[in-house]
C-alpha positions in Angstrom: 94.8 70.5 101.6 98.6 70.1 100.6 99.2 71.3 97.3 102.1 69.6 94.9 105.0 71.7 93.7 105.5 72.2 89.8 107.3 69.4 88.0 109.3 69.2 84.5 106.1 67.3 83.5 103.7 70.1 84.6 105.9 72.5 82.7 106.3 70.6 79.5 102.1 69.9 79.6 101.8 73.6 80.2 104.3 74.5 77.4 102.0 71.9 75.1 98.6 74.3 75.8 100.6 77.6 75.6 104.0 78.5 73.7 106.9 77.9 75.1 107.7 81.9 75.3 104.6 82.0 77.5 105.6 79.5 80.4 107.9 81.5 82.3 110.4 80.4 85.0 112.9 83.1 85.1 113.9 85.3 88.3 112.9 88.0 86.6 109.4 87.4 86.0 109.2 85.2 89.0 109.7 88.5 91.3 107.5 90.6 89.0 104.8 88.6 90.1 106.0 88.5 93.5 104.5 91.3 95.1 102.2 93.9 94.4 101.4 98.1 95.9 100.6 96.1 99.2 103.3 97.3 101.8 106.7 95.1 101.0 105.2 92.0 100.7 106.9 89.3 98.0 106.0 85.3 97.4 107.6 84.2 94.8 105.0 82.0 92.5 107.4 78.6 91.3 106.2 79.8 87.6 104.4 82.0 85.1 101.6 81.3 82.6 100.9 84.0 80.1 97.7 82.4 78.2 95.7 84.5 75.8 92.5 82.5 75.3 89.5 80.9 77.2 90.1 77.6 75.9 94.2 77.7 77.3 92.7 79.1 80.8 90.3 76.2 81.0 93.0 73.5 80.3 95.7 74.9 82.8 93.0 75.3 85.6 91.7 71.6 84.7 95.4 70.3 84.6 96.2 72.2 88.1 92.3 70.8 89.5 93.2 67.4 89.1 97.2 67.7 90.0 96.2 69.8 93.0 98.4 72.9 92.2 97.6 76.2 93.8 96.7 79.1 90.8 96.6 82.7 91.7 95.4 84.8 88.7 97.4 88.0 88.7 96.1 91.6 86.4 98.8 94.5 86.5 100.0 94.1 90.3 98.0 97.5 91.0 95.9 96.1 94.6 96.3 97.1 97.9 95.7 93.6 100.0 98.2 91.0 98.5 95.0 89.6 96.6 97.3 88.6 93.7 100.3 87.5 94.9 101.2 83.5 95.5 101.3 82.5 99.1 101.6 78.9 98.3 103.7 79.1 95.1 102.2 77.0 92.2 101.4 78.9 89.1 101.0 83.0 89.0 98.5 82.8 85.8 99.5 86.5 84.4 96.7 88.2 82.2 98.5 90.3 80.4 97.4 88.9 76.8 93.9 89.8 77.3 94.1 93.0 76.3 91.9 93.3 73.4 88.4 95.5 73.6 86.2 93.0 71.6 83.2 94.5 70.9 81.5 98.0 71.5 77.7 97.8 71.4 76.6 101.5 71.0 72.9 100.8 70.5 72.9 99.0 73.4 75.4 101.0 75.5 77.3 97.7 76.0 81.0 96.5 75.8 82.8 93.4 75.7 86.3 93.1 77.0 88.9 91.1 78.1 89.6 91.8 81.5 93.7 92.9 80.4 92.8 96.0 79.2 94.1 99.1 81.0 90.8 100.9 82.4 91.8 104.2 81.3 92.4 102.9 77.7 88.6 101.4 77.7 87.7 104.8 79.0 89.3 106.7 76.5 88.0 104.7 73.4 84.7 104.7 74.6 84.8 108.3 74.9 85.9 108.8 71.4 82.3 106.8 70.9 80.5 109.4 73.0 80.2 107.0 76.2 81.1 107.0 79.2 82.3 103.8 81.8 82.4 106.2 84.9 84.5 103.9 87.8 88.3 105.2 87.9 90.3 103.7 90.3 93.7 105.7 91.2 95.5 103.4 89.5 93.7 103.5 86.3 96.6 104.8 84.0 97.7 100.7 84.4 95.3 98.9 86.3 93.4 96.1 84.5 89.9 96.0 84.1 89.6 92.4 85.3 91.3 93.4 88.5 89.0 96.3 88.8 85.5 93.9 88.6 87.7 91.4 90.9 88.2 93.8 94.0 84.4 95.9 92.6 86.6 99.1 92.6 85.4 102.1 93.0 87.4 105.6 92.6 86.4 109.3 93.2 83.8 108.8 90.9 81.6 106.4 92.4 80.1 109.3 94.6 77.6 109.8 91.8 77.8 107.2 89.3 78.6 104.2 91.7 81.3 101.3 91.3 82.3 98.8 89.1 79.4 96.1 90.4 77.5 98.7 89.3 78.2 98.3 85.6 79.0 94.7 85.4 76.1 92.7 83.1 77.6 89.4 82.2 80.8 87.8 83.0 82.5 84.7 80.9 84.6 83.0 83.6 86.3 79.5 83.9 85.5 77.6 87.0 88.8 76.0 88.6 87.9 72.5 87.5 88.0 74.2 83.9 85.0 74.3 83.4 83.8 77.3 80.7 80.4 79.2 82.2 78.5 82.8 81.4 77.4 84.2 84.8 74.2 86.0 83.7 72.8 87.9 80.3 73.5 90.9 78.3 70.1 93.1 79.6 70.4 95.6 82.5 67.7 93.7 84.4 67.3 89.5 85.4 65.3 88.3 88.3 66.3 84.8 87.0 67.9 82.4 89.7 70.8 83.2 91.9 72.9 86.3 90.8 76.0 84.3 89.8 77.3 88.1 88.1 77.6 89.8 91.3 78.8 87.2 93.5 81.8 87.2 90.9 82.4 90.7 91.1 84.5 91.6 94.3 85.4 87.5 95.1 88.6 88.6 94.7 89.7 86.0 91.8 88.7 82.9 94.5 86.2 81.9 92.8 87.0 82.0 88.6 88.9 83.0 86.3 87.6 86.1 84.7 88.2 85.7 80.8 85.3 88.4 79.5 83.6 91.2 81.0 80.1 92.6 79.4 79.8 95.8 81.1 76.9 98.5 80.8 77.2 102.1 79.9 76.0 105.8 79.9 76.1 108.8 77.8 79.9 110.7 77.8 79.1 114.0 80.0 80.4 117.0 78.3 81.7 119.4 81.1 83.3 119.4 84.7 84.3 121.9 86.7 86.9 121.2 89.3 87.0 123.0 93.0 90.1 122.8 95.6 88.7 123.7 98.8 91.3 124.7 101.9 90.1 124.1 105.5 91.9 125.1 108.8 90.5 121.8 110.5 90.4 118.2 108.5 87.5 117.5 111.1 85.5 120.3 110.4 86.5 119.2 105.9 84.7 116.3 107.1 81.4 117.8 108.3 81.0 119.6 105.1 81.0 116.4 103.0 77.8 115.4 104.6 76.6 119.4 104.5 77.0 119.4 100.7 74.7 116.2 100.3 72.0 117.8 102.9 71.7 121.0 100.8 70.8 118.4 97.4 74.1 118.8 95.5 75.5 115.3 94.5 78.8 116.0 93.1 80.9 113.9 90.6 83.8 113.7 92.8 84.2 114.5 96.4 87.8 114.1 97.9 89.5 114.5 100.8 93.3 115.0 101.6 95.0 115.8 104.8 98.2 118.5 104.8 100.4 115.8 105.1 98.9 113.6 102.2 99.0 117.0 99.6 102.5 118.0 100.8 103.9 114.7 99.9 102.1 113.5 97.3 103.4 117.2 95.7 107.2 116.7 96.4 106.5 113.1 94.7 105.6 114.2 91.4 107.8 117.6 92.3 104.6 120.2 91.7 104.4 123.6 93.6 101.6 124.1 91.8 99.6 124.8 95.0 99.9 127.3 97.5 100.2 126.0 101.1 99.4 128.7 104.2 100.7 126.9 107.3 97.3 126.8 108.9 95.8 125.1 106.2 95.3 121.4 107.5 93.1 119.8 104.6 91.4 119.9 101.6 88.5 119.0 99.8 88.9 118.3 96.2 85.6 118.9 94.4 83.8 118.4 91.4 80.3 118.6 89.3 79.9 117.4 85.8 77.2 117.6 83.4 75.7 118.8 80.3 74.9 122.6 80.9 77.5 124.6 81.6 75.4 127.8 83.1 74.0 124.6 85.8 77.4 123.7 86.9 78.3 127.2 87.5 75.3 127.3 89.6 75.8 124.2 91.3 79.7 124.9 91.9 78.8 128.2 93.6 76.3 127.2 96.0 78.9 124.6 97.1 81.2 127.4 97.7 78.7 129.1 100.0 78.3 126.2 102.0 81.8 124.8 102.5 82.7 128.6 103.5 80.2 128.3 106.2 83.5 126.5 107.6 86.7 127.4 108.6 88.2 127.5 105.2 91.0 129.9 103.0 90.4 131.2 99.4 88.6 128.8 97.0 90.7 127.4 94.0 88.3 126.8 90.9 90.8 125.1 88.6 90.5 127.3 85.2 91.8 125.0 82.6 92.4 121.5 81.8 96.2 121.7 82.4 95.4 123.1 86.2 92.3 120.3 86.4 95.0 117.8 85.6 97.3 118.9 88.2 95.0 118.8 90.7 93.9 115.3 90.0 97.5 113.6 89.8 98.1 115.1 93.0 95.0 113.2 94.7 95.9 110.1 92.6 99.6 110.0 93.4 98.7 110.3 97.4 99.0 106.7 97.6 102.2 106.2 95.9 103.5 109.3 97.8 103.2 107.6 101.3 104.5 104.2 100.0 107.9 106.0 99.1 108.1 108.4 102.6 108.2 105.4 104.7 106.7 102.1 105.8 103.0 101.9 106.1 99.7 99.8 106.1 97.0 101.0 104.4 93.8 100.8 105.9 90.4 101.0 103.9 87.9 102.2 106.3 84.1 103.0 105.3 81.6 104.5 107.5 78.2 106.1 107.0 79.3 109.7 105.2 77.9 111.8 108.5 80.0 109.6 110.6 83.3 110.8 108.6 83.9 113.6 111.6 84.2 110.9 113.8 86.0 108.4 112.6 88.7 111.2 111.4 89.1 112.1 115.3 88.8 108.4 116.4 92.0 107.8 114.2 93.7 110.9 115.6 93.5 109.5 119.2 94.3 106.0 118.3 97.3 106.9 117.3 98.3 109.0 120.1 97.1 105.9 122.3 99.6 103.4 120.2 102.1 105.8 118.8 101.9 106.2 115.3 101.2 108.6 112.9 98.8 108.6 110.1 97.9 110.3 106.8 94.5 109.9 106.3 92.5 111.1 102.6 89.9 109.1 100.2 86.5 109.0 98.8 84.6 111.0 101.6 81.9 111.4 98.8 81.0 107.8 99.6 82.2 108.0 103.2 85.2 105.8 102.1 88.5 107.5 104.6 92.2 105.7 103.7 93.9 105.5 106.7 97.3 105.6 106.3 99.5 104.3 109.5 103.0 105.5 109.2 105.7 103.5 110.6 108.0 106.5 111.5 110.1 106.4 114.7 107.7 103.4 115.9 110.0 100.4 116.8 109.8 97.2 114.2 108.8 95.2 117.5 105.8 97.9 118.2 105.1 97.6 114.7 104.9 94.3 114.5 103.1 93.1 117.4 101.3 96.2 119.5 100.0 97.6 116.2 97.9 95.2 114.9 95.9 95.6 118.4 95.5 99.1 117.5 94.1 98.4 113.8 91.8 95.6 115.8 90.6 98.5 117.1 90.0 100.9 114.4 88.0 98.4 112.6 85.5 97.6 115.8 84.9 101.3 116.0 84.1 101.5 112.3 81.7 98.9 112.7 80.2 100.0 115.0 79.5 103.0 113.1 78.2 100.8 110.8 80.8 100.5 108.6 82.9 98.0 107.4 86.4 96.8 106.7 87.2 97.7 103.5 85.8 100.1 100.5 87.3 99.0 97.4 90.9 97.7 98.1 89.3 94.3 99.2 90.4 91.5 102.3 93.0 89.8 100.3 96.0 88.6 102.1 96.2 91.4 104.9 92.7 92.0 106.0 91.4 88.2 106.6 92.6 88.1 110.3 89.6 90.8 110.9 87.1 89.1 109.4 85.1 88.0 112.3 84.9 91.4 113.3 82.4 92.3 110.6 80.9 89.1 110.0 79.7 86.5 112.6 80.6 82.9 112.8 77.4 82.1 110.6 78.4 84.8 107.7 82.0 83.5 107.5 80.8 80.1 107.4 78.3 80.5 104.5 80.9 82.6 102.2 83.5 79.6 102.8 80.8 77.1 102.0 80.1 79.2 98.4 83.8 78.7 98.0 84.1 75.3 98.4 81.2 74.8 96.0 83.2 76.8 93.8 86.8 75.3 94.4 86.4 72.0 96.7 90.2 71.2 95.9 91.1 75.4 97.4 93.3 75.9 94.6 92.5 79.0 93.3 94.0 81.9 94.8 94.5 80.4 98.2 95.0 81.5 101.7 92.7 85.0 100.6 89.8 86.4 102.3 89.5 83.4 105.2 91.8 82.8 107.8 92.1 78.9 107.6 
């Protein structure tokens, strides 16, 4: 369907449901909301709405429903797939202004928030309540929280305590003909009708506009220790992920980095605080949390003795919270680290955990077969590998037009693992041409029929998730 361009009408209507200081048509604005941490990708939305209520949310979607212009809601431009950026211009609907933690429901070990607020700031005032929300994306010094239930993020942390679907109760959302709807109750279980709450989480923002979040909670765990493991082989790092789980540890975090991904992501943030042998090719990153701290010394050592059933160098065991802190920017500032070493696409493979050797040596040769280079490191915990395809010496017509065969490629392989695309980053704008690699003609065309029940007029956040 053709959408209309904004008009001086639109913008005076929107400028009657918002204040004028909220409808937004500058350059620089425009190009803030132009592009997001995916690759170098920039569409210009043809203006910016900064609401800070349901009610203003439900008229602009109701004016844009019935005008037919194209909304693409937009959190803190943190994702990894172009999921927030404007493909068809129309409105970029920025928000920023729905920052405020509403209520915190300690006898229930609830929250209600609006989905603007940092996730690191909810974290740390719910911690100062003695509760814990456990999913931490990389990004979540400045990532929203709305974004967060929109892509179901995840973070080291899911490994034990799961991801953000895992958390969400209720949702208050506004439909794109305006219309004003709770997804599902306040109780941690409901066998009652469809699951509206969890097909919201992860659509992606193509299905509403997120406005509140109800989210569930757990009791703030007191200690962590924090291990940084050396190996001589990445393949052999990824064997003893799976080795860990066999012997009954479940750690809090379990991460992976290649040479190349801690080498970088130190120069980035200009840290020699680790020592680097040159025949040191990876590392694990790994950590165990709970209550007792004599039961995480115990747990923390028999890791040890398994992981040095491998190929490995001297154990690091962080020893206080500056060194823990160190260590985690490090893993966190990987991403951000490649982005500025060169050009690069992202991919965010997950595969069965015991299949991570594989996959890590499948990569390897796929490069050599189609000339690139890649940095790989991620959530091995959950068997969740970033692949990291550097553009290097490749040349921009290789790039351009031989590598996507070679990412075809990767994903058919990690499927047939029994994997699928994508972890936590989401389809978005860059994934949706491989679709029908993990989903047959029947899958894709029951998910687009759920969005047209949704969005018949394909307004919000179009031209994501589906090729067309």
């Amino acid at each position: 369907m053709p959408f209309n361009k904004i008009t001086a009408a639109d913008i005076s209507f929107f400028k009657s449901v918002i204040k004028e200081k909220y409808v937004l048509v500058d350059e620089e604005n425009l190009n803030r909301c132009a592009s997001d941490q995916t690759e170098d990708l920039h569409y210009l939305p043809e203006i910016v709405l900064q609401p800070c209520t349901t009610e203003e949310v439900s008229n602009i979607m109701k004016y844009c429903n019935e005008h037919t212009i194209p909304v693409t809601p937009r959190g803190a431009g943190t994702g990894l797939s172009g999921g927030a950026l404007a493909t068809f211009g129309g409105v970029s609907l920025d928000m920023k202004r729905f920052n405020k933690i509403l209520h915190v429901d300690k006898r229930n070990f609830q929250v209600t928030t609006e989905p603007g607020v940092i996730t690191q700031e909810l974290q740390e005032h719910l911690k100062a309540e003695g509760l814990f929300y456990p999913p931490d994306p990389a990004s979540k010094g400045s990532c929203f929280i709305g974004g967060n239930v929109s892509e179901n993020s995840g973070g080291p942390r899911a490994v034990k305590y799961g991801v953000v679907k895992d958390y969400v109760l209720n949702l208050e959302i506004v439909l794109p003909n305006g219309e004003i709807i709770w997804t599902g109750a306040n109780v941690l279980k409901n066998a009652t009708g469809y699951n509206l709450t969890q097909l919201l989480v992860g659509s992606e923002g193509t299905l509403g506009v997120i406005t509140k979040i109800v989210l569930r909670l757990i009791p703030a765990v007191k200690y962590d220790l924090l291990l940084l493991v050396p190996f001589r082989s990445p393949v052999e790092a990824c064997a003893a992920v799976n080795a860990i789980f066999l012997a009954g540890y479940t750690p809090s975090a379990l991460e992976f980095m290649e040479r190349d991904a801690l080498e970088w992501s130190m120069r980035f943030v200009q840290s020699t605080g680790i020592h680097l042998p040159d025949d040191i090719a990876a590392h694990l990153l790994i950590e165990v949390d709970g209550n007792h701290m004599d039961e995480l010394y115990r747990d923390a050592e028999a890791i040890s003795q398994i992981v040095q059933q491998y190929n490995t160098d001297e154990i690091l065991f962080a020893e206080s919270h500056e060194q823990k802190q160190m260590l985690w920017t490090l893993r966190r500032k990987v991403g951000e680290a490649v982005k500025s070493h060169s050009v690069y696409k992202e991919e965010d493979t997950v595969v069965p955990r015991a299949e991570l050797p594989e996959l890590l040596k499948f990569v390897k040769e796929l490069g050599k077969e189609y000339g690139f280079s890649s940095v790989c490191y991620g959530h091995v915990g959950d068997g969740n590998l970033h692949v990291n395809i550097v553009k290097g010496a490749m040349s921009d017509d290789d790039w351009k037009t031989k590598l996507p065969h070679g990412i075809r490629k990767l994903f058919k392989e990690v499927v047939r693992m029994g994997g699928t695309l994508s972890g936590e980053h989401g389809i978005g704008l860059v994934q949706k041409e491989f679709m029908d690699i993990a989903f047959s003609d029947v899958q894709l065309l029951l998910m687009k029929q759920i969005k047209y029940v949704f969005d018949p007029k394909d307004i919000l956040n179009p031209g994501k998730i589906f090729m067309s």
